[in-house]
N, C-alpha and C positions, 0 to 999 in steps of 0.2 A: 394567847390568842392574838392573831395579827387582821387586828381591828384596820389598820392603813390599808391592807389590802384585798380585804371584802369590802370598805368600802371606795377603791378601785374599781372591783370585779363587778360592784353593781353602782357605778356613780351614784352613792349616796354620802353626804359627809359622813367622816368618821366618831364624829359625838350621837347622830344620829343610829350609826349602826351599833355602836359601843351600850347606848339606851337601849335601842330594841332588843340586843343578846342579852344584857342584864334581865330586861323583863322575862322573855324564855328560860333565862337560868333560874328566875323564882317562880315558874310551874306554871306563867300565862300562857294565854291561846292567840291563835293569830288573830280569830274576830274580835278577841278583848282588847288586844292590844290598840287593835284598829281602829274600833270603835270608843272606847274609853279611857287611851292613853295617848291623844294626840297633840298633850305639850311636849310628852316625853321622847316621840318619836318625830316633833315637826311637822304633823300631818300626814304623814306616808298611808298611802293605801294600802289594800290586803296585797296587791301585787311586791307593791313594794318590799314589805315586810317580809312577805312568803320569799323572795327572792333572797333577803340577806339570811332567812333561816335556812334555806337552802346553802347557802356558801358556807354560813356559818359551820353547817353539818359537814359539808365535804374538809373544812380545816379541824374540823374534831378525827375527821377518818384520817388525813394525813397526820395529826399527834400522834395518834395512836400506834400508827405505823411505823412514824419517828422513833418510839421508844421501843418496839419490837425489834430495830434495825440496830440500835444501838446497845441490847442487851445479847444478839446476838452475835456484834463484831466483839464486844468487851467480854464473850464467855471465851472466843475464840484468841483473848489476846492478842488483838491488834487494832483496836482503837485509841488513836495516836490522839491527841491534845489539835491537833491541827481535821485532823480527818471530823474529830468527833464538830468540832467548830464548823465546819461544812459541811455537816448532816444537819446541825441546829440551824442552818440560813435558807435551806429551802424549802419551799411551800408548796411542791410540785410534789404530787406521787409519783411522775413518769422519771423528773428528775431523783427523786430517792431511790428509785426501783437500782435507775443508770447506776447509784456510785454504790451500790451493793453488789450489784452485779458480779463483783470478782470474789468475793465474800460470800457468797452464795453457796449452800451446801450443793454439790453439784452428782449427779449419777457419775458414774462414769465417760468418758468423753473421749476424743482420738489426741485431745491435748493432753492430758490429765494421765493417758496410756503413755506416750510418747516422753512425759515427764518420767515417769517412772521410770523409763529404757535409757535416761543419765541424759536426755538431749535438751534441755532447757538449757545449757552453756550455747551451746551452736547456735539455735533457736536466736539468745540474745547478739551471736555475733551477726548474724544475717540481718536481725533485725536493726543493729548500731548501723550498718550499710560500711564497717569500716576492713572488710575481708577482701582481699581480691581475687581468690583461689576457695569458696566455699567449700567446693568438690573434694579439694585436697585436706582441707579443716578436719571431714568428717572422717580419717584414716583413724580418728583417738577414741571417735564414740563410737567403733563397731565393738562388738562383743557377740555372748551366744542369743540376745533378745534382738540384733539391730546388723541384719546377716551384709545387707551391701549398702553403696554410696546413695544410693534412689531411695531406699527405708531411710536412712540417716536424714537424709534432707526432707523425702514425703514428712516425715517426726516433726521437723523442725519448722515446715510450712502449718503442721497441725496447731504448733503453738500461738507460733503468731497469728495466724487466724484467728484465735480463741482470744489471743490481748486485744488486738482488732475490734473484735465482736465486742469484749468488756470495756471501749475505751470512748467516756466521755461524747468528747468531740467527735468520736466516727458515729458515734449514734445520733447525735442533733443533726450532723451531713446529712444522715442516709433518711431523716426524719425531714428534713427541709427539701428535700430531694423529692417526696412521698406527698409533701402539701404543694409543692407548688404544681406537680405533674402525674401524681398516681392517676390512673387509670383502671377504673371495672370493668372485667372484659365477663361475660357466658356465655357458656358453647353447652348443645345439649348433648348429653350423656351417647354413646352411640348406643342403636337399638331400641332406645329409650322415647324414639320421637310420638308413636302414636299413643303411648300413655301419654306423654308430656305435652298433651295438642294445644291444653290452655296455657302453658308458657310458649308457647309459638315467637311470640313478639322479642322472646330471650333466647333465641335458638343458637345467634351469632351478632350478640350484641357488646356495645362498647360506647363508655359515655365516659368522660371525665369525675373520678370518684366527686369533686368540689361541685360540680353542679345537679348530681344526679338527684331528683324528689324525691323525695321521703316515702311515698308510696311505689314508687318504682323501686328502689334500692329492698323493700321491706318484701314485694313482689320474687325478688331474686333469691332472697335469701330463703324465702319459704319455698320456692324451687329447686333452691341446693339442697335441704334439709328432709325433703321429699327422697331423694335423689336424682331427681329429674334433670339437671342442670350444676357444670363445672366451675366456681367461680376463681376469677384472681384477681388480686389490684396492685398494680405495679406502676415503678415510674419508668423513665427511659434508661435502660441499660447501664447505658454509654455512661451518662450522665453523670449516674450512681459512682460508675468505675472511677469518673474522672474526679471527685468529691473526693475519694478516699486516697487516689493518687496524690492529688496534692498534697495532703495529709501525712501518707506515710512512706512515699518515695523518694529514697535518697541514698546517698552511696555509691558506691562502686557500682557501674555498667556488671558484673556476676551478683552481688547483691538485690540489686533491681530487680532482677529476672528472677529471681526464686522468691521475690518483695511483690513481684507482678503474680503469682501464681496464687501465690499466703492471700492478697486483699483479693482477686477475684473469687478463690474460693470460700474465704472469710463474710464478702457479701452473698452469694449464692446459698452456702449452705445456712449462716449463720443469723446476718445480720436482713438478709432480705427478708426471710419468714417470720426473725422476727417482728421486723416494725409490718410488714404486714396484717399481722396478726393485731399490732396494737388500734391500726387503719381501722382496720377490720371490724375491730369495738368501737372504734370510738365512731364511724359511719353508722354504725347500726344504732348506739346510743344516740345519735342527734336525728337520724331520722326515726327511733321513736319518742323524741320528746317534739318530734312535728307532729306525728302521729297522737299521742297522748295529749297534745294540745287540740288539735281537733275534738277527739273525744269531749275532752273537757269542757271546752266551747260549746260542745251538743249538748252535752248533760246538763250545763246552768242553763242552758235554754230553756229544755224541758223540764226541766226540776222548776223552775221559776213561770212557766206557761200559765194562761191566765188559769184559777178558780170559778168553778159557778157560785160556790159559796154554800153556805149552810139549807139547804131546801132537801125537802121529800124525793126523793130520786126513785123511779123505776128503772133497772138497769136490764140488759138483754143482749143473753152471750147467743148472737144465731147460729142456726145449724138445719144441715138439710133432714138427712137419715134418723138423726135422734133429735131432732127435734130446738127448739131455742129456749135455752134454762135464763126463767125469769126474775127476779128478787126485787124488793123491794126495800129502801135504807129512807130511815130516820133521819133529819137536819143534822143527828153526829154521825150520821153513818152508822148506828145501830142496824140489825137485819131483823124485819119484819117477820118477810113472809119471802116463800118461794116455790114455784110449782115449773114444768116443760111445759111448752104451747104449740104447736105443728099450724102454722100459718100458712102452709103451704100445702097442706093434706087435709086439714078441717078446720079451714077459713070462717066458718061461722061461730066454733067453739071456740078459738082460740081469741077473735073479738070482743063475745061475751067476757072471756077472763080478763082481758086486757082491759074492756071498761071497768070491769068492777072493781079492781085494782088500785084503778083512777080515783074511780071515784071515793071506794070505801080509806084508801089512805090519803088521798086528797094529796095526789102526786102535783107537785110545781116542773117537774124534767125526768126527759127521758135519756138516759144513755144506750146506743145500739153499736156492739162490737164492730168492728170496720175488716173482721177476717171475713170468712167464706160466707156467702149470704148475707152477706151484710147491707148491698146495697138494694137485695130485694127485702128484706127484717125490714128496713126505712121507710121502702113504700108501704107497707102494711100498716105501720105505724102509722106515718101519714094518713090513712085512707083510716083509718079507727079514727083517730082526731078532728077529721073534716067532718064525722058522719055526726061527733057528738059535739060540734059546731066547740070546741074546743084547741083549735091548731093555733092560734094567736095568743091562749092564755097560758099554754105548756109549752117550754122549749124541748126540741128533739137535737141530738147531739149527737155526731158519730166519734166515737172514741178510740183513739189507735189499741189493740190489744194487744204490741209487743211487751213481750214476757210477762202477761196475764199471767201463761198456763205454766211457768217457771214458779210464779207466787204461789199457782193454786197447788202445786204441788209440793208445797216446799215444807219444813218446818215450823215455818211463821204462820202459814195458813192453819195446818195443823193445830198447833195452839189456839189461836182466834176461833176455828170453828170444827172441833174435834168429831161433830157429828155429823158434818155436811161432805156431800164428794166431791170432788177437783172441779166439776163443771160447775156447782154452785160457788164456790170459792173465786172462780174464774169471771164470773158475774159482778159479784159481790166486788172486787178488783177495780173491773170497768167502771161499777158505779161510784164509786170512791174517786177514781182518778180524775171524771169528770168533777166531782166539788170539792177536792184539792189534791192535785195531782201530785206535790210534795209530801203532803204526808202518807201517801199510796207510794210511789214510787221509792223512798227509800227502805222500803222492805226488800226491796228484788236486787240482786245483784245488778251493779250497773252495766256490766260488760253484757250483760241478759236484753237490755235495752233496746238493744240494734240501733244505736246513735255511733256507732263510732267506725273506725277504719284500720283494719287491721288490726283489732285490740286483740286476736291470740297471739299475734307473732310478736308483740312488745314486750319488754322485761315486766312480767306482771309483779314483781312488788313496788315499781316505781309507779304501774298502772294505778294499781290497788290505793298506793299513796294519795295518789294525784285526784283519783277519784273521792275518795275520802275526803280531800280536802276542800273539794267542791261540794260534796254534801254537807260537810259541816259547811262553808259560807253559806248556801244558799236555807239552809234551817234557819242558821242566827240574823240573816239579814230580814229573813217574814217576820221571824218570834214563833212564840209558843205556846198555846194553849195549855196553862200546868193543869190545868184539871179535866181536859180533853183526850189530849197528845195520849199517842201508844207510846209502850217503850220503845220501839222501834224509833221513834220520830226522835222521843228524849235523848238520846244517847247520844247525838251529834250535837247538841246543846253545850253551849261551850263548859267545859270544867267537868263533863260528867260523864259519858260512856255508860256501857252493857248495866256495870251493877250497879251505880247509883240511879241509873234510871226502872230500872227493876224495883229497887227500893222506895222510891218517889210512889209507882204506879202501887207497891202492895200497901205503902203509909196509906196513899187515897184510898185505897178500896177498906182499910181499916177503921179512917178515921172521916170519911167524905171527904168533900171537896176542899183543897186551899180556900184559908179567907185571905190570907197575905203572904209577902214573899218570906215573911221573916218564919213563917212555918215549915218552911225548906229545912231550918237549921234544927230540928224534932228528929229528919228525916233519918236513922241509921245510918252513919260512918257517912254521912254529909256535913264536912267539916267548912271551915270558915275560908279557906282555901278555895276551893270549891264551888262555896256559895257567891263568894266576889266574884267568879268568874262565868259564874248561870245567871245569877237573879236577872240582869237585866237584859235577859233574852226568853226570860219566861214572861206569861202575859197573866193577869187576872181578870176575867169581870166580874161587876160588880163586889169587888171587894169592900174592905175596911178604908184600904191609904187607895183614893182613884189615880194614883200613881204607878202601882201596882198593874194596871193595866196600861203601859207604857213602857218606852225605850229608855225612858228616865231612871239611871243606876239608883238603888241605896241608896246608897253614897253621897248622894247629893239632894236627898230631901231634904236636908236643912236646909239647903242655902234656896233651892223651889222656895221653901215657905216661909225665908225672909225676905224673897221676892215680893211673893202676895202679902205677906207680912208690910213690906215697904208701901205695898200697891195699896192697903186699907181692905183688902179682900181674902177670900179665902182661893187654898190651891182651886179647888172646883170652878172658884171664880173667873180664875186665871186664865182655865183650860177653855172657859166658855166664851169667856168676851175678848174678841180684839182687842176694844178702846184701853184695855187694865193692861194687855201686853206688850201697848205700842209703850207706854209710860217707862216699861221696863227699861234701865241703860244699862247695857251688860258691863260695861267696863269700871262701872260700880261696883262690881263684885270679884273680879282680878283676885287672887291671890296667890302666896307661894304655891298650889298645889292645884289651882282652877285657872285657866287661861282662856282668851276669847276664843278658840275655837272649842272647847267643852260648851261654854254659856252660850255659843251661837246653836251648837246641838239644841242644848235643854230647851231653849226658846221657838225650837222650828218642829220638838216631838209636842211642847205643851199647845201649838198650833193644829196641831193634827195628831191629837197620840195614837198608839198603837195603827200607825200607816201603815197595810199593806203595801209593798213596794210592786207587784204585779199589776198587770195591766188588766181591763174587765175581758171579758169574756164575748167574745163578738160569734154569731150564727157564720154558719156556712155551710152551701152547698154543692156539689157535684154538678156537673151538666147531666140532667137527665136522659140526654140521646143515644150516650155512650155508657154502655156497660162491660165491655170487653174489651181486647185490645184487639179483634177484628172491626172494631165500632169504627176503631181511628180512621182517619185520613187529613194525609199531609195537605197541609196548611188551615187546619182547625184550630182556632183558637178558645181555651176552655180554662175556667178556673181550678185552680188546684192547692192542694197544702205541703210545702217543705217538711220534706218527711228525714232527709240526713244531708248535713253537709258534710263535704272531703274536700280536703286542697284541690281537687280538680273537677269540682263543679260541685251542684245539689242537687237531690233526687226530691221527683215530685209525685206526689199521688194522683192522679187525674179521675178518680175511680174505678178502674178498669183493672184494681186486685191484680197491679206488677206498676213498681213505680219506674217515672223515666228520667233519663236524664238532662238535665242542665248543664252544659260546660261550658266551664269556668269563661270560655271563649263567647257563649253565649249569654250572660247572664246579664248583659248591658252593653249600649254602643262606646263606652268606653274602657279602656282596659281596665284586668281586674285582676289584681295580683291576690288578693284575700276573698274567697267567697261571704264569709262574714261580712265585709264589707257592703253586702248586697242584700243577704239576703239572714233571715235567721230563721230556725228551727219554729212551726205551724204557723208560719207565716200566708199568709192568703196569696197568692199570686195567680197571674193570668201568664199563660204558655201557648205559644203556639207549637206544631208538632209540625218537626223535619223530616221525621223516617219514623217508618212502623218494619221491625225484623223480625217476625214471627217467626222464624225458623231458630233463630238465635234469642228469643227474648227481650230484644231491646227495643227500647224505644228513646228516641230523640227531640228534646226540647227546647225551645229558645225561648227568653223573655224581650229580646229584638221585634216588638211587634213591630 
């Protein structure tokens, strides 16, 4: 492993990266790492860490690949003592691909023909450039496969072209050629225009491949793949020709000229498609790890959005036709009760149900879907709670419903509620996201979400990764209720996954509730392994150790309670009173394997244990004026919620059920290269409105009030 140059590729020292692959290599996670090994890694954050297991991975794909190249040059005897020596020095795929290249088992080819027809002698004299009469050379290679002087030489051009194509230096040329000047061009398809109306903007466009956005370049390709649109990325011709000229012309004025034919045909046919091709990926790969990062950026948003917290919830999926399916959940999100209400066709019956509701479960909030009807379901609501002088003691909530009805339908739902149908499930969803939207939300697919941009057109197992890896951080950075949590929730829990979380939820239903964490280790095929790397992301209350409900590992209650031990008090003591923890001097405690920034941790969780990191949960409302998007009119200013960011602005809800947009141009009187930088995902904002297009759907917003 070439420790020096991961940590190059992510300026981190090399003892630093050298520690954090060892810890990966004995089966830690990235939040354990982060969180509970930061002598060993210097402090590095999850970015940091995630980054060098990223390199780190890509230099395990290039080993692997190493030994697959060199078991296939040495079956083929000709891996030389020298060659094999420079195949072990590079760390590049693109570079290993180049020096295989000739080594490569190859179909058939017009060099590979032409070899065969005896002309590889000729081939290398045109190619030495030291022939003066090539024309007259070729009188020895005719025979019945190589009928006149034009086949003789076309042969001989085929070769070199193909050495060409396999030779080192012409592929870095033709690739340095491609970075400093490639160009994307699309043109549409002919015929194709009035399907293709919504790629209009790519009809006959061209933008420098190095500058084009990630959402533009992502745009193209799902155009091409449609069939709608031509794509190519090229550099300047010329350019290219004169790269390869320098390279390999030389010799004789008759040499040259059949030297000039071999490398323009050798770039055209050979070498331009391919490095295109490589362009080609590796532009789509970077625009969707822009993309993917967006995503990602959304989803810790909303994974992390504030909680109402543990309270009685009445939740309420609205609906014209059939009606608004109502439910009722317990402070765990158990389900009560649940009946349809028609608010809108028997206003009198459906208030009676709606108070008794209230009153009989002694609801604290209300959640009301934000789909169709959603902003009349609120007045209703409203107007029920004013009547029973109740609007000040119950909060009302309107809850985004994207991929509700993806959960309600899904397999998860199923299990959880085998007797209920998809609209009660869908409910039931709602009300849950409003009093923790984390443990709701990681049941649904995240690409389900509608936070992200262009999340089908990206390599979806790098999505999938990516996403994964943000629902595991954003699980282990709240914690976990071990006697709460679904399996669903468990399974991102660092060390554990699908079946040890299965296993935790059937030990509880067997045995009740956790008293402690150390009863993890009971848990079936939860081994010790395992257990280091959950316990302290799991939470208890009122347990046995009041440690157990805290960030505070294992691992380190001894040294907690030779703290309090030192202090004349007990942990409890500790956790209670300031004046016992100013006393503490953490560098008292130093040792080979505990260092000040552990003891700074343990001292700032016994301050505040078990801290949610989320923010509270703040009311908000719509402007009442506006209910549709003929409501609008430019220059209204109206509160609204950040409903998705994309590199080129955010969309807001304004109420009017079609959200509009923010760009990036307007999101502040100064420039903004990051919308993150402005704004984040249900965030409150005030917008004024530039343009209302009802014909086309859009609407236009500024936060330049």
């Amino acid at each position: 492993m070439n420790y020096a140059l991961i940590a190059q590729q992510s300026s981190i020292s090399e003892k630093q990266v050298r520690n954090t692959i060892q810890l990966f290599e004995e089966g830690a996670t990235l939040p354990f790492i982060s969180r509970y090994r930061k002598e060993a890694t210097g402090g590095l954050d999850e970015v940091q860490i995630g980054a060098i297991k990223d390199f780190w991975q890509k230099q395990l794909e290039v080993e692997k690949r190493r030994e697959a190249i060199l078991k296939s040059i040495e079956d083929q005897g000709k891996l030389t003592p020298e060659l094999k020596k420079k195949i072990e020095g590079v760390f590049s795929l693109t570079e290993l691909e180049d020096i295989y290249l000739p080594y490569k088992q190859k179909r058939k080819t017009r060099a590979s023909i032409a070899i065969e027809k005896g002309l590889e002698p000729l081939a290398k004299l045109i190619f030495a450039g030291n022939e003066r009469d090539p024309e007259a050379r070729t009188a020895s290679y005719l025979n019945d496969q190589v009928a006149n002087v034009q086949e003789a030489l076309q042969g001989a051009r085929d070769i070199i072209a193909e050495w060409i194509n396999e030779n080192q230096d012409a592929r870095s040329r033709i690739r340095n050629t491609f970075q400093r000047g490639a160009v994307i061009t699309a043109k549409v398809k002919k015929k194709k225009e009035e399907e293709a109306i919504k790629y209009k903007d790519y009809f006959d466009f061209s933008e420098p491949l190095s500058r084009i956005p990630s959402h533009r370049l992502l745009a193209i390709r799902r155009g091409e793949e449609e069939g709608f649109l031509s794509v190519d990325i090229s550099p300047d011709e010329e350019q290219a020709l004169e790269a390869l000229d320098r390279l390999f012309m030389k010799g004789t004025e008759a040499c040259k000229d059949q030297l000039e034919d071999a490398i323009a045909d050798a770039y055209k046919r050979l070498l331009k498609p391919s490095i295109e091709t490589e362009f080609s990926n590796l532009s789509k790969e970077k625009a969707d790890l822009a993309a993917i990062q967006v995503f990602t950026e959304n989803l810790r948003q909303l994974l992390l959005a504030s909680p109402l917290g543990q309270k009685n919830v009445l939740a309420i999926d609205p609906g014209y036709r059939t009606g608004c399916k109502v439910v009722v959940l317990d402070s765990q999100g158990n389900l009560l009760a649940d009946q349809v209400i028609y608010p809108f066709d028997k206003v009198n019956e459906a208030t009676a149900r709606v108070s008794d509701l209230i009153k009989k479960f002694k609801i604290e909030a209300i959640a009301v879907g934000n789909g169709t009807a959603g902003r009349e379901t609120e007045d209703f609501v409203k107007k029920v709670l004013e009547a029973s002088g109740q609007s000040q003691d119950i909060g009302l909530f309107m809850v985004s419903e994207q991929g509700a009805s993806i959960y309600s339908a899904s397999e998860v739902a199923r299990d959880e509620f085998p007797d209920k149908d998809v609209t009660v499930r869908g409910s039931i969803s709602i009300g849950r996201r409003l009093m923790d939207p984390l443990a709701e939300l990681v049941k649904i697919d995240p690409k389900s979400i509608g936070v992200g941009q262009y999340q089908h057109d990206v390599d979806q197992n790098s999505l999938r990764n990516a996403l994964d890896t943000v629902v595991e951080s954003c699980v282990n950075s709240v914690g976990v209720n071990l006697n709460t949590a679904s399996k669903h929730l468990l399974r991102y829990v660092s060390g554990l996954g699908p079946a040890l979380a299965q296993n935790i939820v059937d030990f509880r239903a067997k045995n009740g509730n956790f008293k402690s964490r150390q009863q993890l280790l009971k848990v079936p095929r939860l081994g010790s392994k395992a257990f280091e790397q959950a316990a302290g992301f799991l939470r208890i209350e009122n347990g046995v150790n009041v440690l157990d409900n805290s960030a505070v590992h294992p691992e380190r209650y001894d040294l907690v309670e030779k703290m309090a031990k030192d202090a004349g008090a007990t942990v409890k003591d500790l956790m209670q009173k300031q004046e016992l923890r100013k006393t503490i001097r953490p560098e008292k405690y130093i040792s080979d394997t505990v260092g000040l920034p552990t003891l700074k941790d343990i001292l700032a969780e016994l301050e505040k244990p078990s801290r949610d990191p989320r923010s509270e949960m703040k009311k908000f409302e719509f402007d009442s004026s506006v209910r549709k998007p003929e409501d609008l009119k430019v220059g209204m200013v109206l509160p609204g919620l950040v409903t998705n960011i994309t590199a080129f602005g955010a969309f807001v809800d304004i109420g009017v059920k079609q959200d509009g947009l923010v760009h990036v141009s307007q999101l502040a009187d100064k420039f903004v290269k990051d919308p993150n930088e402005v704004v984040k995902l249900q965030q409150q904002v005030q917008v004024r409105v530039t343009e209302v297009d009802l014909a086309r759907k859009r609407i236009a917003l500024s936060m330049k009030l």
